[in-house]
C-alpha positions in Angstrom: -16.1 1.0 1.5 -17.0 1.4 5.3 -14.8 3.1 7.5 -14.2 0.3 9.5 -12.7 -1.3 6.7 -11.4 2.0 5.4 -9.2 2.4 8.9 -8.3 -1.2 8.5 -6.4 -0.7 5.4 -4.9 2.4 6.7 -3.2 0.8 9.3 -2.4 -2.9 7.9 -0.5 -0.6 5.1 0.8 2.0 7.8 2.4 -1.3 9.7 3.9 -2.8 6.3 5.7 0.8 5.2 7.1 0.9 8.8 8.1 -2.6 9.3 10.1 -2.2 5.7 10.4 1.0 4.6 13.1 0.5 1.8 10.9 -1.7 0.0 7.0 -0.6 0.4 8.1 2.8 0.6 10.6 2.8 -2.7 10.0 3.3 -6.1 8.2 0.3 -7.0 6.7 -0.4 -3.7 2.7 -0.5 -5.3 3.3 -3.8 -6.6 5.1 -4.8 -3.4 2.3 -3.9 -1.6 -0.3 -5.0 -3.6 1.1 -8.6 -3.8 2.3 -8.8 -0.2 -1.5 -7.7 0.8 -2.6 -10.5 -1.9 -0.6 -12.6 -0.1 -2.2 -12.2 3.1 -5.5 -12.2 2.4 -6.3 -13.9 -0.6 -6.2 -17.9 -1.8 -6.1 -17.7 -4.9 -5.0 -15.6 -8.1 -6.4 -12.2 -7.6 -8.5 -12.3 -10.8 -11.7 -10.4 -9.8 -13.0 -6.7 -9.7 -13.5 -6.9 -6.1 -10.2 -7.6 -5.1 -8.4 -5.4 -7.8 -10.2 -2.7 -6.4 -8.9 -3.5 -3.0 -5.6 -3.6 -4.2 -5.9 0.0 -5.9 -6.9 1.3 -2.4 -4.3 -0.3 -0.7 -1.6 1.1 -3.1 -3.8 4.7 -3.5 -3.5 4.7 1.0 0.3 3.9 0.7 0.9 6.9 -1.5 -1.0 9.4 1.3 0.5 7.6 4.0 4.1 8.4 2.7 3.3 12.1 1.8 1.7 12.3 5.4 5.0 10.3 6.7 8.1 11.3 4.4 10.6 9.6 7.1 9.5 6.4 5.3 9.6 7.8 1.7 12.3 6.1 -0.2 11.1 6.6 -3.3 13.5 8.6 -6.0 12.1 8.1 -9.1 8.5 8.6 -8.0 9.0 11.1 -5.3 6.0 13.7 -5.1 7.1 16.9 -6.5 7.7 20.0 -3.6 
């Protein structure tokens, strides 16, 4: 993936953990965020490699975001380990 892209994603999933932090930044907020960005940018049923893969990063930049940003952290059962 290109950094353009790359910093793309970064901030599209920064802007979603801000705008709701209680539910992309909760326990079960990788499939929230994988579906919402589903959502957004895809037609159809996400059903190839391509787009799974995109949906790992998105979930994979969520998780650094909210160790790099723990005001947004709402996690309880998933939080990182101090």
């Amino acid at each position: 993936m290109d950094n353009f892209v790359q910093n793309q994603h970064h901030r599209w999933t920064y802007d979603k953990i801000k705008s709701d932090p209680k539910k992309f930044g909760g326990d079960f907020s990788n499939a929230f965020i994988q579906i919402e960005y589903a959502k957004e940018f895809y037609d159809s049923v996400v059903d190839t490699v391509v787009k799974i893969k995109t949906l790992v990063s998105i979930s994979r930049i969520k998780n650094k975001l909210l160790r790099k940003n723990p005001q947004y952290d709402n996690r309880t059962k998933y939080r990182p380990k101090k």
